[in-house]
C-alpha positions in Angstrom: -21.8 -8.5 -65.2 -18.5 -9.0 -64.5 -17.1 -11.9 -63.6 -15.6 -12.8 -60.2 -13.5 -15.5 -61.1 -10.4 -13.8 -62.6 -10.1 -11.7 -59.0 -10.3 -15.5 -57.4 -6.4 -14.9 -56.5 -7.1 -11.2 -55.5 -9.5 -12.8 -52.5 -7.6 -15.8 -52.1 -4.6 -13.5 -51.4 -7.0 -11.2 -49.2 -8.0 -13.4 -47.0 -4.8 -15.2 -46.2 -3.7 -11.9 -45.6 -6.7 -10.6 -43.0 -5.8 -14.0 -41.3 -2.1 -14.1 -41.1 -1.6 -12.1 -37.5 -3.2 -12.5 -34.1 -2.9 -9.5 -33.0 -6.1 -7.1 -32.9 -5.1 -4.2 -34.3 -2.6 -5.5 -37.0 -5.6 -8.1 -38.1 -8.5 -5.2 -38.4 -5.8 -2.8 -39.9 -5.2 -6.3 -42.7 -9.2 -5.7 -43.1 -9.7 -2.4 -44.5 -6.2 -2.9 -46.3 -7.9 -5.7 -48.0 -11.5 -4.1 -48.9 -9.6 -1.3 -50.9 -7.7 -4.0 -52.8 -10.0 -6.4 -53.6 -12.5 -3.9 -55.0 -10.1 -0.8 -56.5 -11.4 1.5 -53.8 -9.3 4.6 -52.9 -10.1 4.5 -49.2 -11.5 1.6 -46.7 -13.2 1.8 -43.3 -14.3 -0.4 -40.6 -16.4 1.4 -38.4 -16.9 -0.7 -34.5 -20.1 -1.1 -33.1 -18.9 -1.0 -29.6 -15.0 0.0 -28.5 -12.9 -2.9 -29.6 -10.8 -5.5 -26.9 -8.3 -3.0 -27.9 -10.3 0.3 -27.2 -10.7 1.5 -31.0 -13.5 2.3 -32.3 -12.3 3.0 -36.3 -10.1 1.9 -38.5 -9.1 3.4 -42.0 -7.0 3.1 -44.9 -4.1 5.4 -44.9 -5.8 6.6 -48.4 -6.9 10.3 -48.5 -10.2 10.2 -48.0 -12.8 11.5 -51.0 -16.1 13.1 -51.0 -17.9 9.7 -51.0 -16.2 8.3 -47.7 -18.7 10.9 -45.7 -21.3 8.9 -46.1 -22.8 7.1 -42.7 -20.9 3.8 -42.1 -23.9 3.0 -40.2 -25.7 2.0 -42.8 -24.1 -1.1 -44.0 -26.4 -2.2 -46.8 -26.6 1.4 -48.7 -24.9 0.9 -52.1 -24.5 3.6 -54.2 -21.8 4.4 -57.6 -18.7 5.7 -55.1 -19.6 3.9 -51.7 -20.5 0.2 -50.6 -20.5 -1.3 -46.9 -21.7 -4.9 -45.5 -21.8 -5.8 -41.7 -18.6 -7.7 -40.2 -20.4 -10.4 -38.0 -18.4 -12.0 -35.2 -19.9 -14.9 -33.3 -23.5 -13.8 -34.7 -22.6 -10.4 -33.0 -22.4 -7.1 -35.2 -19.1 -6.2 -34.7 -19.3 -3.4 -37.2 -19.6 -2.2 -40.6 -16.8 -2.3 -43.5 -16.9 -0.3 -45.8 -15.4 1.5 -48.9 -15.4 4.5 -51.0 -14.2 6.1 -54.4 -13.7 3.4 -57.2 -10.7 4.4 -59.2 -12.6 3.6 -62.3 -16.1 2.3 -63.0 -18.8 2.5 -60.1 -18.8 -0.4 -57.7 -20.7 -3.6 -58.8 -22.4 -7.0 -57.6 -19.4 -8.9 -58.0 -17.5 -6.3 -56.0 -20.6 -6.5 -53.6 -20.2 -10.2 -53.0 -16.4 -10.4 -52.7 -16.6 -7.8 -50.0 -19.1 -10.0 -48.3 -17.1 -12.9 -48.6 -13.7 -10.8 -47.3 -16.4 -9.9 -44.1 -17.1 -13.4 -43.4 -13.5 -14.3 -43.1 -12.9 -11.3 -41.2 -15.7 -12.5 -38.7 -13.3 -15.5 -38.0 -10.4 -13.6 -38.1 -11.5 -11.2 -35.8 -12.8 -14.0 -33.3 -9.5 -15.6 -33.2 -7.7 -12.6 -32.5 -9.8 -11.7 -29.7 -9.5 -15.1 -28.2 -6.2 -14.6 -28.9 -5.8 -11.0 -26.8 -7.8 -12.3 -24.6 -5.9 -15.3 -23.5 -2.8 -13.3 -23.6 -4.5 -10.6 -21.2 -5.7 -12.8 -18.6 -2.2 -14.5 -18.8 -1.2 -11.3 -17.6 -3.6 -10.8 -15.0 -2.7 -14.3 -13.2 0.7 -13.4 -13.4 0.4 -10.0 -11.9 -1.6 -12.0 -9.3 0.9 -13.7 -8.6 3.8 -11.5 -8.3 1.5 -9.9 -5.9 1.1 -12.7 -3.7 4.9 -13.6 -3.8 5.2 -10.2 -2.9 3.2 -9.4 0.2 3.8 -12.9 1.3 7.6 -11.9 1.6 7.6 -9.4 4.6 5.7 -6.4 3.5 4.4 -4.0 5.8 0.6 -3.4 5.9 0.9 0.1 3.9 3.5 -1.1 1.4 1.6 -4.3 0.6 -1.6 -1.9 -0.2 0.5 0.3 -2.8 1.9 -3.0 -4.0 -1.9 -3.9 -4.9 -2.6 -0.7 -6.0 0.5 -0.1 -8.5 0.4 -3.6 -10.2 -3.2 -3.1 -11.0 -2.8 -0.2 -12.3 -0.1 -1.5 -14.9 -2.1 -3.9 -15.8 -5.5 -2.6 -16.1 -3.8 0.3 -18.2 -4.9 2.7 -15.9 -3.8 6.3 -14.4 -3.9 5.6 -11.0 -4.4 3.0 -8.5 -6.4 3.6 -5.4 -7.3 1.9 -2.2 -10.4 3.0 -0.1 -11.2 2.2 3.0 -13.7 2.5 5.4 -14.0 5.4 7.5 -15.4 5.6 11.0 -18.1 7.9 10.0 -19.3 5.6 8.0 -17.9 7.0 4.4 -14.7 5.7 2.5 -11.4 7.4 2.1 -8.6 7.2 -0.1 -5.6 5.8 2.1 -3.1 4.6 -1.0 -2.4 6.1 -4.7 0.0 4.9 -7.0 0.2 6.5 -10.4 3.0 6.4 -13.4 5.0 8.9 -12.0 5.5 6.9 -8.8 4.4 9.7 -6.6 3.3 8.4 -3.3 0.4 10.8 -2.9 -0.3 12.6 -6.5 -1.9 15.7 -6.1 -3.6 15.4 -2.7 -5.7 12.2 -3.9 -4.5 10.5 -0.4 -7.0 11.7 2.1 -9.8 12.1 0.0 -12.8 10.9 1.1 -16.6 9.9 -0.2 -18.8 11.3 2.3 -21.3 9.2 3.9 -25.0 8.6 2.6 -23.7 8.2 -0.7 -25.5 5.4 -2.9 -22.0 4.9 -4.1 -20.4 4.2 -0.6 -23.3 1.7 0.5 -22.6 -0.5 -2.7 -18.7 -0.4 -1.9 -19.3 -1.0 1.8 -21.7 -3.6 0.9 -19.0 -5.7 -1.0 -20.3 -4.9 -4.7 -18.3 -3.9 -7.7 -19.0 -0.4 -8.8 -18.3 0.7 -13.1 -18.8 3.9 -13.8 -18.6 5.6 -17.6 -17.2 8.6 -16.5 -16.1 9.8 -13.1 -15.9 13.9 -13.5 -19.8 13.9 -14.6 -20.9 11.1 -11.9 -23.6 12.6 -9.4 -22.5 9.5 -7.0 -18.6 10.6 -6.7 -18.9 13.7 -4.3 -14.9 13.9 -4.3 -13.0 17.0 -5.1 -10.2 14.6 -7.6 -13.2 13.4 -10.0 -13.1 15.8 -12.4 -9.2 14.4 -13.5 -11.0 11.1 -14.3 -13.3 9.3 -16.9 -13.5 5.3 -16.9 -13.4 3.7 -13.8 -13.9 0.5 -11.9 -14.1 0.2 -8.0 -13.7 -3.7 -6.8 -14.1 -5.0 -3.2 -11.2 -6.2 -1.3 -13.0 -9.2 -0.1 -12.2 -12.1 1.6 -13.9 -14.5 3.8 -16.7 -12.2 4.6 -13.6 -9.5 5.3 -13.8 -6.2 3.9 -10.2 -4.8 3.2 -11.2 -1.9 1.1 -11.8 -1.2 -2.4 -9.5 -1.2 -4.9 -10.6 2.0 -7.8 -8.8 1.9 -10.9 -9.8 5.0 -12.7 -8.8 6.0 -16.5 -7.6 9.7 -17.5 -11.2 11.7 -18.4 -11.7 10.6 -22.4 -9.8 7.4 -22.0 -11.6 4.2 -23.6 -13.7 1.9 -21.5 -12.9 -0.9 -19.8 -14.0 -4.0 -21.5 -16.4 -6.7 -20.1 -13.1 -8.9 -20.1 -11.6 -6.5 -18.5 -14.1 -6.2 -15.8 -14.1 -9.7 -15.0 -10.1 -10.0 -15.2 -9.7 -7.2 -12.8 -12.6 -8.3 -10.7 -10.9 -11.4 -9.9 -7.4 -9.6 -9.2 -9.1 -8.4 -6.3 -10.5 -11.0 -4.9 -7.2 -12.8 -5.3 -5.3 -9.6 -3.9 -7.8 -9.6 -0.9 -6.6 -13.2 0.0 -3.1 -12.6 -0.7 -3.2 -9.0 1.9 -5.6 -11.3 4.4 -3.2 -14.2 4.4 -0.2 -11.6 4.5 -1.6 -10.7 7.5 -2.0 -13.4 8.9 1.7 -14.6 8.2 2.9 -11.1 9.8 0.5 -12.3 13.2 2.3 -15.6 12.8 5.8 -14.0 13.2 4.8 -11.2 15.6 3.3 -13.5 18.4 6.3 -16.1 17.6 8.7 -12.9 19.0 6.2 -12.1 21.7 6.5 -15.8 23.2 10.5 -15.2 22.6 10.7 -12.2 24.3 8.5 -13.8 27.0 10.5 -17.1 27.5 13.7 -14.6 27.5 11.9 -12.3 30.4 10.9 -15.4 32.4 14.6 -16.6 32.3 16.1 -14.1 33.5 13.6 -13.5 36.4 13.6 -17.0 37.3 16.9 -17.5 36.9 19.4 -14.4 36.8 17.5 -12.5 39.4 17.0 -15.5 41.9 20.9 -15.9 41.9 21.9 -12.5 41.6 19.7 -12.6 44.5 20.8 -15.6 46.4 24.4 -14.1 46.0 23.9 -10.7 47.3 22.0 -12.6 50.5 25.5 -14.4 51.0 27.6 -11.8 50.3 25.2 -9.0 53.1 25.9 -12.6 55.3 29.5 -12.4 55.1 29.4 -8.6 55.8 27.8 -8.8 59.0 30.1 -11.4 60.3 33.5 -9.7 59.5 34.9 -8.1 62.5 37.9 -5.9 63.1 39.8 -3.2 62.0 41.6 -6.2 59.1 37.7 -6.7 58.4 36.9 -3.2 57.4 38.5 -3.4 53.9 37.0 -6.2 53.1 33.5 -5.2 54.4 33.8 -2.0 52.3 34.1 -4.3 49.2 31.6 -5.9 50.3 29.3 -3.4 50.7 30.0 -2.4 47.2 29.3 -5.8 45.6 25.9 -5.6 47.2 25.4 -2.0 45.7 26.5 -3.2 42.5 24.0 -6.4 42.8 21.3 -4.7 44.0 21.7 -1.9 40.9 21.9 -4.6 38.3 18.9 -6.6 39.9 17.3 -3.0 38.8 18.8 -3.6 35.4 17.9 -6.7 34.9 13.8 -6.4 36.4 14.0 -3.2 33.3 15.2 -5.3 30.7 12.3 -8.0 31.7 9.7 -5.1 32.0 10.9 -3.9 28.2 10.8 -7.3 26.9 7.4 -7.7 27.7 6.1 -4.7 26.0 4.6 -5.3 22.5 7.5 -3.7 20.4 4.7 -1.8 18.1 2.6 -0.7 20.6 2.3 3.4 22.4 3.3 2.5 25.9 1.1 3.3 28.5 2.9 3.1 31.9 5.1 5.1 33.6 7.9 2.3 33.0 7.2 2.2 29.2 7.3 5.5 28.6 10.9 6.3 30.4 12.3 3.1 28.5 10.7 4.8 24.9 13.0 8.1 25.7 15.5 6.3 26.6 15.7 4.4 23.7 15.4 7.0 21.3 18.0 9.0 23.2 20.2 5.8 22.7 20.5 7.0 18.8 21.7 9.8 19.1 24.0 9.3 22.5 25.3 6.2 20.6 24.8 3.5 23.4 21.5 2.9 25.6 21.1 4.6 28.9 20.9 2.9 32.2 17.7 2.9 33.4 16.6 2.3 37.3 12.8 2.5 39.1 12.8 2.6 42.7 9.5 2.2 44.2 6.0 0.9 43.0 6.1 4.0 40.1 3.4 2.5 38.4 0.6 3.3 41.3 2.4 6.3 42.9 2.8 8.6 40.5 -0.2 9.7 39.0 -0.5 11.3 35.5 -0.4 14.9 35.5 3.1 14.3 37.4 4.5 11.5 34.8 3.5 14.4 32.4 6.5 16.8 33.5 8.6 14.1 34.6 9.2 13.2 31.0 9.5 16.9 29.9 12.7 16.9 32.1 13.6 13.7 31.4 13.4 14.9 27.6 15.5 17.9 28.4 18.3 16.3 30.6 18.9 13.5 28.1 18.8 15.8 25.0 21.5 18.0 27.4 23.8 14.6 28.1 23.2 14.0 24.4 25.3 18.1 23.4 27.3 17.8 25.9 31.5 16.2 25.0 33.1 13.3 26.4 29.7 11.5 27.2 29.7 7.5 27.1 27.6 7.1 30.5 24.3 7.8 30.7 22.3 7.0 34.4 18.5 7.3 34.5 16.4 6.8 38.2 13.1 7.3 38.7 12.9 7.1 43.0 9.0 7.1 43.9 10.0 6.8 47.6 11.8 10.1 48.0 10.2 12.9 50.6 10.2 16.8 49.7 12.1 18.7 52.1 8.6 20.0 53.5 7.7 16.0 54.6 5.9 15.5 51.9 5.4 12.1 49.4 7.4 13.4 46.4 9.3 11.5 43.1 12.7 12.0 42.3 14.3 11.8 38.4 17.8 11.9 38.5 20.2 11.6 35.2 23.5 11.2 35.8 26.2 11.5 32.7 29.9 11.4 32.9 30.9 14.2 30.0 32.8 17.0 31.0 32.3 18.4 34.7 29.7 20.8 35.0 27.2 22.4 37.6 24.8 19.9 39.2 21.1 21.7 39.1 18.0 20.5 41.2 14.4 21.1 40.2 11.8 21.1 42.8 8.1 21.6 42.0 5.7 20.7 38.9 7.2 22.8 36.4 10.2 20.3 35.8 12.7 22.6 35.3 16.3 21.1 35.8 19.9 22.8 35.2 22.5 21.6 33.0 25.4 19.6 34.6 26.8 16.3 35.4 23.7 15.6 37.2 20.5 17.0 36.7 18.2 16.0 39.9 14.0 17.1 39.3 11.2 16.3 41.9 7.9 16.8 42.0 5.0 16.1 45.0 3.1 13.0 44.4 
């Protein structure tokens, strides 16, 4: 028998070695280094029981390997002249089996038995400490890209950018090809509504708009709130998708908070990729829920600051009704008051300007009763009157014609005109301002919508006129429901109520 003690150094050296770095890979790759050392073997493996924190699942000397190595790592205890292996045991846990092949000289012996048991029971430790150590650094990671998530949808974000936000920082950090975001659909299934992959392409090969039919066991689980892991997506019967197949690994999390269902965030690896880790379930599990807070608060925040401009806007249109109208008003009374009294052919002057003053008042009372009607109008919402509609074409025709149009309503529009007719109203609205809007020299655009007009045949009619002041042209007038107008300085359509 040989004795051990003059290879005393040898393991000394061996296992200071095996324990000198923290990280996973570099400390396993140490392991095998060492085993083919410390007993004169030409090649070393450690074969994993399960993937590793770092998804391997060998690791081997750089050795060519010899005829010996091909025997089955999987049995630990077999020793034979050109091939020994002992279990690696990490908190009491098989973590694998080391082993080694091909003595250089004389077959492989107790003593070379027992030092490669003793190099395994420091490798236990040494593996424990680097896995504490990888996973401490990974769930550093983890709260800090759950933070930087909730500094950034707490910052403004609209709802569809704070999803992709979600979607592409957990997908960096779970290592993954692509982050989605499901939600629910009204037929009861979930669809795909957000995809962020490495490439940064907003919807990577037509992944956005896929959807999970309903009646799937998979889609109760994820409507029902519960985390969903799944081996390999191409071959599960529970994904019904036509985008599986590019997948293997995945993990599908609620969006949860509160009792809130957001969605589901699915995080899926490329087909063959390794799979996720129990650490990494739980690290990715609680990104979510964190995530789901952060996008419900968000939300909340955005409320906050949309119904803080609503009461702005409202304080702003109760101003100027209570107070700009009521003088502009109260002036126009006295200034009608002064007309009637002036007499005489020196008076006439002087009740033509005054006439005109009341004109002009009574136009911008118009005006003014518009810009209180916009004001009060959710900014995000369709419009759904008459009023709200005109004011949307208007407005957009504003960025092209470079300044807003003026915009008047003469009777009650709202409960005179009935749809059908507010239909081809806008049609020619549409047309006239998109004509004002080719035409040179324009910086005046007028817009009336009379509700109190009569068709030349007696009847109760509406009258859109839009007046612009480019170059002189022909005047055109419309008359019926088709809308048609003429291009000119003033384009006149009516229709029968």
């Amino acid at each position: 028998m040989t004795d051990p003690v003059p290879r005393l150094p040898a393991l000394v050296e061996a296992v200071l070695c095996v324990g000198s770095d923290l990280e996973l890979r570099a400390t396993l790759q140490h392991i095998v280094d060492a085993a083919a050392d410390l007993t004169g073997a030409r090649s070393a493996a450690l074969d994993m029981a399960e993937p590793g924190d770092a998804g391997l699942l060998e690791i081997r000397t750089a050795r060519p390997p010899t005829a010996g190595q091909d025997r089955s790592p999987h049995e630990p205890h077999e020793r034979s002249d050109d091939a020994l292996g002992v279990p690696i045991l990490v908190d009491d846990t098989v973590f694998g089996n080391l082993y080694v092949a091909g003595k250089r000289a004389d077959p492989f012996t107790d003593e070379d038995e027992q030092l490669l048991r003793v190099l395994a029971t420091q490798a236990g430790v040494a593996i424990g400490n680097a896995r504490l150590y990888e996973t401490a650094r990974q769930r550093e990671r983890w709260i800090e890209g759950a933070a930087a998530v909730t500094t950034a949808l707490l910052t403004g974000e609209d709802a569809a950018g704070a999803l992709l936000t979600v979607a592409e920082r957990a997908r960096i950090l779970a290592d993954a090809s692509a982050g989605l975001i499901l939600q629910p659909t009204d037929q009861g299934g979930m669809r795909i509504v957000t995809a962020a992959t490495p490439d940064g392409s907003a919807d990577p090969g037509d992944i956005v708009g896929t959807t999970i039919e309903p009646g799937s066991p998979l889609v109760a689980q994820l409507l029902g709130g519960e985390p969903v892991f799944i081996d390999d997506s191409a071959t599960d019967p529970r994904l019904t998708t036509h985008v599986r197949h590019r997948f293997g690994p995945n993990m599908m999390l609620p969006l949860q908070s509160g009792g809130r269902l957001i969605g589901t965030l699915a995080l899926p690896r490329d087909r063959g990729g390794r799979p996720y880790s129990a650490a990494e379930r739980l690290l990715a599990a609680q990104f979510a829920s964190q995530a789901a807070l952060a996008l419900v608060l968000a939300d909340a925040q955005h409320s906050r600051e949309r119904l803080a401009v609503y009461e702005d806007r409202d304080r702003i249109a109760r101003d100027l009704h209570d107070l700009v109208v009521q003088r502009l008003f109260a002036t126009g009374m006295m200034l009608e008051s002064t007309q009637r009294r002036s007499s005489g052919e020196a008076d006439a002057e002087v009740r033509e300007i005054l006439g005109r003053a009341v004109d002009e008042l009574q136009s911008t009372v118009q005006e003014v009763r518009t810009a209180i009607f916009a004001l009060q109008q959710p900014p995000a919402d369709a419009p759904t009157t008459l009023r709200g509609k005109v004011l949307r074409e208007t407005a957009g025709a504003a960025a092209v014609l470079g300044f807003q149009p003026s915009t008047r309503f003469t009777g009650a529009v709202e409960a005179l005109v009935p749809e059908p007719v507010v239909g081809h109203l806008l049609v020619a609205l549409r047309r006239a301002l998109a004509s004002a809007a080719r035409r040179s020299g324009v910086s005046r655009v007028e817009v009336t919508v009379d509700a109190t007009t009569s068709l030349p045949d007696g009847r109760a009619g509406v009258r859109l006129t839009v007046f612009d002041d480019g170059e002189t042209g022909e005047g055109g007038t419309g008359d019926g429901d088709t809308g048609d107008g003429q291009v000119g300085t003033t384009v006149v359509w009516r229709s029968p109520l």
